[in-house]
C-alpha positions in Angstrom: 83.5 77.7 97.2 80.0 77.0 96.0 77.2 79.2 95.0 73.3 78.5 95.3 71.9 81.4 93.6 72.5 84.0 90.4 75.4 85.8 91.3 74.0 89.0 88.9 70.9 89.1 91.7 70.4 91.8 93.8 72.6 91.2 97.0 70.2 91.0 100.1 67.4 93.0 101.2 69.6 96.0 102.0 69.3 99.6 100.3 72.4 100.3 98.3 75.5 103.0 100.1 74.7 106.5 100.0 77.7 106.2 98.3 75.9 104.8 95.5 73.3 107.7 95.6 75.5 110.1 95.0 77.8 109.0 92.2 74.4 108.5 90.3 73.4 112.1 91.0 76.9 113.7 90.4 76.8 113.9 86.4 79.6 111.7 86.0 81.6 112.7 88.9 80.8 116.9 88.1 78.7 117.3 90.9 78.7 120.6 92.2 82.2 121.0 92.9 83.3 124.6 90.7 81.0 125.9 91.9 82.5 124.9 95.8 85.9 125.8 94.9 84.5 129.6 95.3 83.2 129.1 98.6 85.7 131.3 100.6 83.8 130.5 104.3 85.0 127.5 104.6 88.6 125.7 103.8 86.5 122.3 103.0 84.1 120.6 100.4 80.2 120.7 100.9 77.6 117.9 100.9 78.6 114.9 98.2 81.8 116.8 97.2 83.4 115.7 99.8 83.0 112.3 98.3 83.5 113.1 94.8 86.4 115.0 95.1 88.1 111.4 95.5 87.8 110.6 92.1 89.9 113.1 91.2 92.6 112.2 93.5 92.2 113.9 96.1 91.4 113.9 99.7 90.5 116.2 102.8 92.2 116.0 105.8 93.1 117.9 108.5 96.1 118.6 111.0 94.3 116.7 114.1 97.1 118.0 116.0 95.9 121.7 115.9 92.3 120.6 116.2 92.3 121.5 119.9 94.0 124.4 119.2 91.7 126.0 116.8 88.5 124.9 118.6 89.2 126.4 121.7 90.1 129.9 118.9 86.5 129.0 117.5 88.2 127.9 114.2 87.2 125.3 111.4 89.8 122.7 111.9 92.4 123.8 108.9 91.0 121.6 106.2 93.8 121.0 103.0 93.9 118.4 100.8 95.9 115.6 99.7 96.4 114.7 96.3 98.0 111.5 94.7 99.2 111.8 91.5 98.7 109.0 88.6 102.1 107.5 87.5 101.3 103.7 86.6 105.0 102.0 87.3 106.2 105.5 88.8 108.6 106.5 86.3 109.6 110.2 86.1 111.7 112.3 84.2 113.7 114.9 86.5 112.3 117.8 84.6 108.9 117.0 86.0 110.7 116.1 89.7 111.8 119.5 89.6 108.2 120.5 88.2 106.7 118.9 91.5 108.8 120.1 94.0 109.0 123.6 93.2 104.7 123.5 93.6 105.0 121.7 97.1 107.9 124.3 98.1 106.1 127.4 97.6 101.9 126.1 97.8 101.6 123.2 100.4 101.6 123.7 104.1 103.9 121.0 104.9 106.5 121.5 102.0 107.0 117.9 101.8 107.1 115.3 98.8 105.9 112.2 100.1 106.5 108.8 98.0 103.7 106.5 98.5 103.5 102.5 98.4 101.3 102.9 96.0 104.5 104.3 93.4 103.7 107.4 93.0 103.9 111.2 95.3 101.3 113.1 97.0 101.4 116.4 98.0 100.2 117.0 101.8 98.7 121.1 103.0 96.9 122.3 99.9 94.2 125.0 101.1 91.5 125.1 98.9 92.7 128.6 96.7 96.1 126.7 95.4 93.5 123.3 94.3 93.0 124.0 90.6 96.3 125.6 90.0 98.2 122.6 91.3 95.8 120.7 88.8 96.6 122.7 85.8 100.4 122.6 87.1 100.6 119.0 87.1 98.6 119.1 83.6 101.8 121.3 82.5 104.3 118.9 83.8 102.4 116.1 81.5 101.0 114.7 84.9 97.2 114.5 86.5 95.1 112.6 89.3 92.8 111.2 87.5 91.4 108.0 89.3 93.9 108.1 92.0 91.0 107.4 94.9 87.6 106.3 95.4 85.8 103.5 93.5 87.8 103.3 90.2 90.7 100.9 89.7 93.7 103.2 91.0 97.6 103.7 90.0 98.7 100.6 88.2 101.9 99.1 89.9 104.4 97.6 88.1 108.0 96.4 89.5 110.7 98.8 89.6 113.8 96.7 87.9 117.2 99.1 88.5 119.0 96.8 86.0 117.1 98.0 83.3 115.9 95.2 80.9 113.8 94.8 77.7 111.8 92.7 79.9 110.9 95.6 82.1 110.3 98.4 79.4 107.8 95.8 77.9 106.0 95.1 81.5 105.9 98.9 82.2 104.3 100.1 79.0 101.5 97.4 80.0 101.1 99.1 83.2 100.0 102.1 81.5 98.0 100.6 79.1 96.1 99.1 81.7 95.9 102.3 83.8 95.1 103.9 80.5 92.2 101.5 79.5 90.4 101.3 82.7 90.1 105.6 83.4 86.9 106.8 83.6 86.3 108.7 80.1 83.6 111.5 81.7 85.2 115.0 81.2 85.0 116.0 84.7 88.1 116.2 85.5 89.1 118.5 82.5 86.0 120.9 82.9 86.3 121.4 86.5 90.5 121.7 86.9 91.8 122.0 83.8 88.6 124.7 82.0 87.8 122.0 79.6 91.4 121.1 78.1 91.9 118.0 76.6 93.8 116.1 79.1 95.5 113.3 77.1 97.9 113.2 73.9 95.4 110.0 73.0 92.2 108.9 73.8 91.8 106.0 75.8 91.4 102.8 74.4 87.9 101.9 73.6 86.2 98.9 75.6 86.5 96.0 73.7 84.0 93.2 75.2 80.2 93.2 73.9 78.8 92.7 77.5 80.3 95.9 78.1 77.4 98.8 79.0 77.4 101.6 76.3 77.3 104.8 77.6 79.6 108.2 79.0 81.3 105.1 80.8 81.7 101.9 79.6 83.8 100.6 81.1 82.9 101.6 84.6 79.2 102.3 84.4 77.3 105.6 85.5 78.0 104.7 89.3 81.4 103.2 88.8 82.9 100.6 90.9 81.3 99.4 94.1 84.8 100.2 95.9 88.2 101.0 95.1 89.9 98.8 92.7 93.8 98.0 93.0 95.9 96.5 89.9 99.9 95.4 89.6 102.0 94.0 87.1 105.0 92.3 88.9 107.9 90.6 86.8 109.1 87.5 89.3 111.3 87.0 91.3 110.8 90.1 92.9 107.2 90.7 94.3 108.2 94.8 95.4 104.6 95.6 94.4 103.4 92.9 96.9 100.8 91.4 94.3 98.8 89.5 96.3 97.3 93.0 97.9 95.7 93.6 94.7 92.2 92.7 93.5 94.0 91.5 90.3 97.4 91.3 89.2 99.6 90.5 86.0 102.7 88.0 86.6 104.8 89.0 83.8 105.8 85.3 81.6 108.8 86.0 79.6 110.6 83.9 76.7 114.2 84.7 76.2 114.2 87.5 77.9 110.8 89.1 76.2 106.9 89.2 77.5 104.9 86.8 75.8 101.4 87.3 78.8 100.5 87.3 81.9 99.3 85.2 84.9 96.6 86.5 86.3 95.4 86.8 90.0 92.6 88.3 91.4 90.8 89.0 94.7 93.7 89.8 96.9 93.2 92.8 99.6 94.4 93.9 102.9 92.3 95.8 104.6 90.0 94.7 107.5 87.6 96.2 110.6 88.9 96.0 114.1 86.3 93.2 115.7 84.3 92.4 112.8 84.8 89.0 111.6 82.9 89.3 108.5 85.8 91.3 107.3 89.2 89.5 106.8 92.7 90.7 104.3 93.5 87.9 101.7 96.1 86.7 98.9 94.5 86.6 95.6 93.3 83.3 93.2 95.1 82.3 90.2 92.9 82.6 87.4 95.4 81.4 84.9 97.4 82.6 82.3 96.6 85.0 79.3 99.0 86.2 76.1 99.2 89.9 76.0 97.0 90.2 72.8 94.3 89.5 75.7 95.6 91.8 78.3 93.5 94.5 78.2 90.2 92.0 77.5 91.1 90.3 80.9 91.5 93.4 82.9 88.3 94.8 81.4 86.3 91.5 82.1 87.8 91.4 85.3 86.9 94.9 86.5 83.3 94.8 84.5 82.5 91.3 86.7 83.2 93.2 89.6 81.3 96.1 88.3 78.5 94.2 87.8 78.7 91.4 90.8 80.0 93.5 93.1 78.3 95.1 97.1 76.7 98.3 96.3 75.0 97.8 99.9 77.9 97.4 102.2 80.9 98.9 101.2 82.8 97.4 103.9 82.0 93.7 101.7 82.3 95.7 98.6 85.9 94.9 97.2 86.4 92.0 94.7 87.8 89.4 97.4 84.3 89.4 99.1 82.5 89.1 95.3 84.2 86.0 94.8 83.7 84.9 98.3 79.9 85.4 97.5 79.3 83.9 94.1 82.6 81.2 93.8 86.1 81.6 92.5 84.7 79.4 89.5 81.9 81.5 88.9 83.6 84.5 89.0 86.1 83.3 86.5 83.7 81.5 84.2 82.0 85.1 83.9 85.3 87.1 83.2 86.3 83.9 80.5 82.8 84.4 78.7 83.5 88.2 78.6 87.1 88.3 77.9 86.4 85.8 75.0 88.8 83.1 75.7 89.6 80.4 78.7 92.3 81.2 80.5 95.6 78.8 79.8 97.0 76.8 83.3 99.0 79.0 85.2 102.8 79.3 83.6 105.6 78.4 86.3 106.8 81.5 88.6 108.2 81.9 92.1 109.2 84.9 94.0 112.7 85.4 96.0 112.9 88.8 97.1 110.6 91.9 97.5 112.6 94.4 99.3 114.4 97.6 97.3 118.2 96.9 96.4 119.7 100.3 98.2 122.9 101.2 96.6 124.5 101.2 93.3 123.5 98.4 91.0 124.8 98.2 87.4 122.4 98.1 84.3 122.8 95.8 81.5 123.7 98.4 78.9 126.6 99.7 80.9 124.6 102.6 82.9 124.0 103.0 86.8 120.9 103.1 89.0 121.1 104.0 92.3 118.2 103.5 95.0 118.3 105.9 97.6 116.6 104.6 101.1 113.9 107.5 101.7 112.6 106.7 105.4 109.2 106.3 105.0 109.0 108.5 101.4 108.9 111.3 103.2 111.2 114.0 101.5 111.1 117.2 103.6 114.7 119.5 104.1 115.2 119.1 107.4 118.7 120.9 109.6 120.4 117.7 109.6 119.1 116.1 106.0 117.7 118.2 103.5 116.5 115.6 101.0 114.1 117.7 99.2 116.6 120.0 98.1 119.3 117.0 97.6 116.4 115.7 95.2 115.8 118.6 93.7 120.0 119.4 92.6 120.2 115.9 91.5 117.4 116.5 89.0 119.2 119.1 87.7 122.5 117.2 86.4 120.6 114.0 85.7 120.1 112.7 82.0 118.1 109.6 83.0 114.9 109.1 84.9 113.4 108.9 88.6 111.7 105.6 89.3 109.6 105.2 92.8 108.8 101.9 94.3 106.4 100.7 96.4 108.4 100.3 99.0 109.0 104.4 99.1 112.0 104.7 97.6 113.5 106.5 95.0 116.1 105.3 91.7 118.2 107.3 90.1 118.0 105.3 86.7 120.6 105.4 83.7 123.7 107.4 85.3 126.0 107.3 83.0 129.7 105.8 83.9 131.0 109.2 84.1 128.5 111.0 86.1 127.9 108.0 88.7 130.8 110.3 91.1 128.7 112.9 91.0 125.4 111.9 92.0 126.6 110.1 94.5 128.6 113.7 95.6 125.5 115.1 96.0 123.2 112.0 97.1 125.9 112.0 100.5 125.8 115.9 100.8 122.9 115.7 101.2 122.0 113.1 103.4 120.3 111.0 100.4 122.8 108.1 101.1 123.9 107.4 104.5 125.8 104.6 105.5 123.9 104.2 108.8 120.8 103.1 107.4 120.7 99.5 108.4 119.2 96.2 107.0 116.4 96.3 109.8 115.5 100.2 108.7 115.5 99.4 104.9 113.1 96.7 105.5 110.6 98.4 107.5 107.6 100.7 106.2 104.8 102.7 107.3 101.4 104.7 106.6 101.3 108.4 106.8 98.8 108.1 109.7 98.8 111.0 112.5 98.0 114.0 112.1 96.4 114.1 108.9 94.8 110.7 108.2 91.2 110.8 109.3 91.2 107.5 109.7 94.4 107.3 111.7 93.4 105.5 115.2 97.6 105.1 116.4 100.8 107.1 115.3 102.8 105.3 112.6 104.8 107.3 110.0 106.2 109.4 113.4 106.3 105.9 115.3 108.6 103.5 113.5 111.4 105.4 113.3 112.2 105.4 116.9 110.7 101.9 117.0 113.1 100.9 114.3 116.0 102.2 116.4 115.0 99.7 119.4 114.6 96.9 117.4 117.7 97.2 115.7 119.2 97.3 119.4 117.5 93.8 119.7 119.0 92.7 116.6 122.6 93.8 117.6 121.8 92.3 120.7 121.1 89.0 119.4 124.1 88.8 116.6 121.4 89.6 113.9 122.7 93.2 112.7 122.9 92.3 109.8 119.8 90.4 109.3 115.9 91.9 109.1 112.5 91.1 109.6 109.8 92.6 107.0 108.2 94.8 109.5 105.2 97.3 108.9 103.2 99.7 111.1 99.6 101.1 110.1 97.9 103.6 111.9 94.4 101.9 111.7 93.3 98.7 110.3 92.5 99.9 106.6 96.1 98.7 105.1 97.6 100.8 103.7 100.7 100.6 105.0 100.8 96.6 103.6 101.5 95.2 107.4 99.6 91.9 106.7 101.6 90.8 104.2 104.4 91.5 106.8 106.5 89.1 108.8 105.7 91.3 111.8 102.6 93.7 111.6 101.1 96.3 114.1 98.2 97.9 113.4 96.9 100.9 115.4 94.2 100.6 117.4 94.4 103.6 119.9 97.2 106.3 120.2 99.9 104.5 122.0 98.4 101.1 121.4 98.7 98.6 118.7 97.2 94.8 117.9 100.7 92.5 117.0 100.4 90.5 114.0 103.5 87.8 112.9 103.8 84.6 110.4 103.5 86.6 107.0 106.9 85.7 105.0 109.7 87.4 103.5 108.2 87.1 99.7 104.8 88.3 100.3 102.5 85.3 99.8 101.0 84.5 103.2 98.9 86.9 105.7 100.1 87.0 109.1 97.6 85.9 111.8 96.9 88.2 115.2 99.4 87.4 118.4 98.2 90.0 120.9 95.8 93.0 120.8 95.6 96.8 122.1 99.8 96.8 123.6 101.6 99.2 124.6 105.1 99.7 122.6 107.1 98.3 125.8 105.3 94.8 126.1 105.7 94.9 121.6 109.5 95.3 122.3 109.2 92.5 125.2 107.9 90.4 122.7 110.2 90.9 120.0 113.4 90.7 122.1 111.7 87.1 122.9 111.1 86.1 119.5 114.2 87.7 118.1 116.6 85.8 120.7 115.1 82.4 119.9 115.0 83.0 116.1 118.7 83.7 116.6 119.2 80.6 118.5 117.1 78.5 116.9 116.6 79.6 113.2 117.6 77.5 110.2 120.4 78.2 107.2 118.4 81.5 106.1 115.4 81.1 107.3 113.6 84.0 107.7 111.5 84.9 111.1 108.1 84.5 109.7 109.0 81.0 108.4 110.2 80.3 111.8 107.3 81.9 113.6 105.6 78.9 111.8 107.6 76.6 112.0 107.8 77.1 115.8 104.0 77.8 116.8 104.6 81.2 117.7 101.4 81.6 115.5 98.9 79.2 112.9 99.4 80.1 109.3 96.6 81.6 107.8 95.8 79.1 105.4 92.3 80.0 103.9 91.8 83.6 105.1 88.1 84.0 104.5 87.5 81.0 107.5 90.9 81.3 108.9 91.8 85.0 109.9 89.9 85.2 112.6 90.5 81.8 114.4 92.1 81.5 117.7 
C-alpha cells in the first residue's frame, strides 16, 4: 500500500458524523441521561442519549414482532434494553452466575441469559425503571458494562483453555490488563448508575506514551474512538476467539510452557454494507512481535494511531482496517513503533489447528475436570423440554470452580474436582445441559441474535439455524458425513456479528426469508469467504449444499475440510487481498 499525503490530515472535504458532535457535547459521555431515566412517557432514550447510552453497554431495541400489534393499539413500540456485560476472557465465579440469573429471572422481559461471541452475557427485556438497579446489581456482583458498545475498544477476548495451564492464567490476566488499560477513565458511568461510587478496586493504569493527549481521557481523547474498537488475546493452536476479526490481536509466544510476548495483528474486521463496494470484511496484518513489558505500550499506540488517523466523517470507513487502507500498513506501523517506543521484533512462529469448543469432559493438568456444555446459540432460557437456566443456576450452587464462556457461546464448567465430576454431569443431563443428540454439524454452527430485537436485523437467524441445522445434518447423513462438519454461521444482516465470514459457509440476511451464500473461508479462521449467490430462498441454500456436500464426500481429500475443497475445486476464488478482492466476480 502506498500513501501520497500526511496521514494526520484532515480526511476529505466532508463534515465530521453527527456522531462526532455529540460525544464532544456529552461531558464525557454524561450527557443528559439521569435526568432521562425519569422520563416515565416514554420507555426509550431522548435525543443523543440514544447514542450515549452505548458507552455504557447498552442498547435499545425493541420486540419488532409486536410492533404491528401495538401500533394498530396506538402504543410506543415496547422499547427495553440490552446490556452486555464486561468480562475480558469471560471467566466467572458461580456466585456471580447465580448473581446474574436471579436479576434476568425476576427484571427482564425475556428471562433469558444469553452468551455472546463476544465471551461474555447480555441480558435482553430491561424497561427503563429496572436500568440503574441492574447497574448497581452487577456493581454488587463485582461486574459492570463499562465500554461494552460504541466507539471504545470493547470486551477483550482471550482463549478459553479447559485444560487449565500456567500458560493460560498468564494470557488471561493480560486480557484484563488490556481491557483494564484502554477504559475510558470519565466518571460517567459511576455518577449516573452507580450515584458516584467508585467503581474499581484499582485505578486504571495510567497512559504511558508521551504522544498521548492529556486530559479527562487520555487515552481515548474527548470524542473517543472514531468507531468501535475490538481486541483478542488467542494462545495458538486454537484460534476460538477468531483473531483475525479484531482490529488488533495478541498471539500469545510461550517458552517452556510460560508467556514471554505477543505477536501482534491489527486491522482485521468483519463487517460490510450490502452493495457497497467501498466496504469489504478482512484478516488483520502482522505487525510483529512485542515482549510483554511492551504490551500495554503497543495496545495504547495501536488504539491512539487509530484515535488520531482514524474517519470521523464516515463511520461506515471508520474502523482501523480502512485507516490502514488509507495511509499504508507501513505508515501505520511506523507511527505505533515511534509511540510505543520500540520496533517491533519479526513475527515469532505460530499456526492454528482448531477453533471450535471441545464439548464434553476434558481433563486438566492438575488432575481437575472441565466440562463444556454445547449451549445452542448461548441462549439459556428454561424451556418444558430443557430448562437450562435453572440447570445453570443448580450447578452454580455445588460448584467450587469457575464458569468460563467462549466465543463460540458456550459454557465450561472449570476445576470439578475428581469427586464431584458425577455430579455435575447428574445435573448437566437432568437438565438437558448435555445431550448426546447434539451432533458435530450443530456444535459447529453459530448465529446472531437477530429477529425480533436487533434493529438492524434484515433476516431471521438465532430462530433460523436451528431448524436449518436439522436439514443439513440430514444432508450430511445422507452423504456418509455424520460425523463430519462444516464451520457454518448465519447473520441476520451484514454487520458481523455473528462471525459468518470467517465461516466455511456463511449466510447473511438480506430480507426475511432470504439470504446472500458465502463459502471458501477455512476451518482455522484465516481466510474470508467470497459471495456464491445472493437474495435465496432457504430451499435453493439447501439445493446447493446437498450439491456441494455430495461432491465433497466423493471427492474430498484425507481431512480436508469443505472450504479447502471449495477452493481447491472452484466452487469459489479465494479472497486473497480483501480490500481489491471481496467484491470481484
Amino acid at each position: 500500500m502506498s500513501h501520497t499525503h500526511d496521514p494526520r490530515a484532515k480526511l476529505p472535504d466532508a463534515p465530521y458524523s453527527d456522531n462526532e458532535r455529540l460525544k464532544d457535547e456529552s461531558d464525557y459521555l454524561h450527557g443528559s441521561i439521569a435526568a432521562d431515566l425519569g422520563d416515565g412517557i416514554t420507555g426509550a432514550f431522548r435525543g443523543d442519549n440514544f447514542q450515549l447510552i452505548r458507552f455504557h453497554g447498552m442498547y435499545e431495541q425493541d420486540n419488532r414482532d409486536l410492533r404491528a400489534e401495538r401500533t394498530e393499539q396506538k402504543l410506543e413500540p415496547l422499547k427495553s434494553m440490552m446490556l452486555r456485560c464486561r468480562l475480558p476472557g469471560g471467566i466467572i465465579t458461580p456466585q456471580q452466575w447465580l448473581g446474574i440469573d436471579e436479576f434476568a429471572g425476576e427484571n427482564t422481559l425475556y428471562g433469558s441469559i444469553r452468551i455472546t461471541n463476544r465471551q461474555t452475557f447480555q441480558y435482553h427485556g430491561v424497561l427503563k425503571p429496572n436500568i440503574k438497579a441492574m447497574h448497581q446489581w452487577l456493581h454488587k456482583l463485582g461486574l459492570d458494562s463499562i465500554a461494552t458498545a460504541s466507539d471504545v475498544n470493547r470486551n477483550v477476548l482471550c482463549t478459553t483453555n479447559p485444560v487449565e495451564s500456567a500458560l493460560h492464567r498468564e494470557a488471561h490476566e493480560w486480557a484484563k490488563k488490556i481491557s483494564m488499560h484502554l477504559l475510558p477513565r470519565t466518571t460517567a458511568y459511576a455518577d449516573i448508575w452507580l450515584d458516584g461510587e467508585k467503581v474499581f478496586t484499582t485505578e486504571p493504569t495510567k497512559p504511558l506514551n508521551k504522544e498521548i493527549a492529556d486530559g479527562v481521557e487520555p487515552i481515548l481523547g474527548k470524542n473517543y474512538l472514531p468507531r468501535k474498537f475490538k481486541t483478542a488475546v488467542v494462545i495458538p493452536p486454537d484460534n476460538e476467539v477468531d483473531i483475525h476479526s479484531n482490529d488488533l490481536g495478541f498471539v500469545a509466544i510461550e517458552e517452556n510452557g510460560h508467556l514471554v510476548g505477543f505477536n501482534v495483528l491489527v486491522g482485521g474486521g468483519l463487517s460490510s454494507e450490502h452493495g457497497n463496494t467501498t466496504t469489504y470484511p478482512n484478516t488483520s496484518y502482522e505487525f510483529g512481535y512485542v515482549p510483554l513489558s511492551h504490551t500495554l505500550h503497543c495496545a495504547e499506540a495501536v488504539v491512539s494511531t487509530q484515535r488520531d488517523w482514524g474517519d470521523r466523517s464516515d463511520r461506515k470507513h471508520a474502523r482501523t482496517r480502512y485507516t490502514l487502507e488509507r495511509v499504508g500498513v507501513d505508515v501505520f506501523k511506523a507511527e505505533v513503533e515511534k509511540r510505543m517506543g520500540i520496533k517491533f521484533e519479526p513475527i515469532r512462529p505460530y499456526h492454528f489447528t482448531t477453533r471450535g469448543d471441545r464439548i464434553g469432559w476434558v481433563k486438566g493438568e492438575e488432575g481437575n475436570w472441565h466440562l463444556t456444555l454445547y449451549i445452542e446459540n448461548g441462549r439459556l432460557i428454561d424451556t418444558d423440554d430443557k430448562p437450562l437456566k435453572t440447570g445453570m443456576r443448580e450447578i452454580a450452587k455445588i460448584h467450587k470452580g469457575n464458569f468460563r464462556l467462549t466465543a463460540n457461546q458456550n459454557l465450561i464448567v472449570a476445576g470439578v474436582a475428581p469427586k464431584d465430576k458425577a455430579k455435575i454431569e447428574k445435573l448437566a443431563r437432568k437438565y438437558g445441559l448435555i445431550s448426546d443428540k447434539v451432533t458435530k454439524q450443530r456444535e459447529n454452527s453459530m448465529a446472531c441474535v437477530s429477529l425480533p430485537t436487533c434493529p438492524l436485523a434484515m433476516a431471521e437467524a438465532e430462530r433460523f439455524i436451528p431448524g436449518l441445522i436439522d436439514q443439513v445434518d440430514a444432508i450430511m447423513a445422507k452423504h456418509g458425513m455424520a460425523d463430519e462438519h462444516i464451520v457454518l454461521r448465519v447473520t441476520g444482516c451484514p454487520n458481523g456479528c455473528g462471525r459468518a465470514m470467517l465461516a466455511e459457509i456463511g449466510l447473511v440476511g438480506k430480507a426475511i426469508g432470504r439470504y446472500n451464500l458465502f463459502a471458501g473461508g477455512n476451518r482455522i479462521g484465516t481466510r474470508i469467504p467470497r459471495l456464491y449467490k445472493e437474495n435465496i430462498t432457504e430451499p435453493e441454500i439447501l439445493a446447493i449444499l446437498d450439491e456441494w456436500i455430495g461432491a465433497w464426500a466423493r471427492e474430498r481429500k484425507t481431512d480436508e475440510g469443505f472450504g479447502d475443497y471449495a477452493i481447491r475445486t472452484g466452487i469459489v476464488k479465494p479472497v486473497l487481498d480483501p480490500p481489491r478482492d471481496f467484491w470481484a466476480a
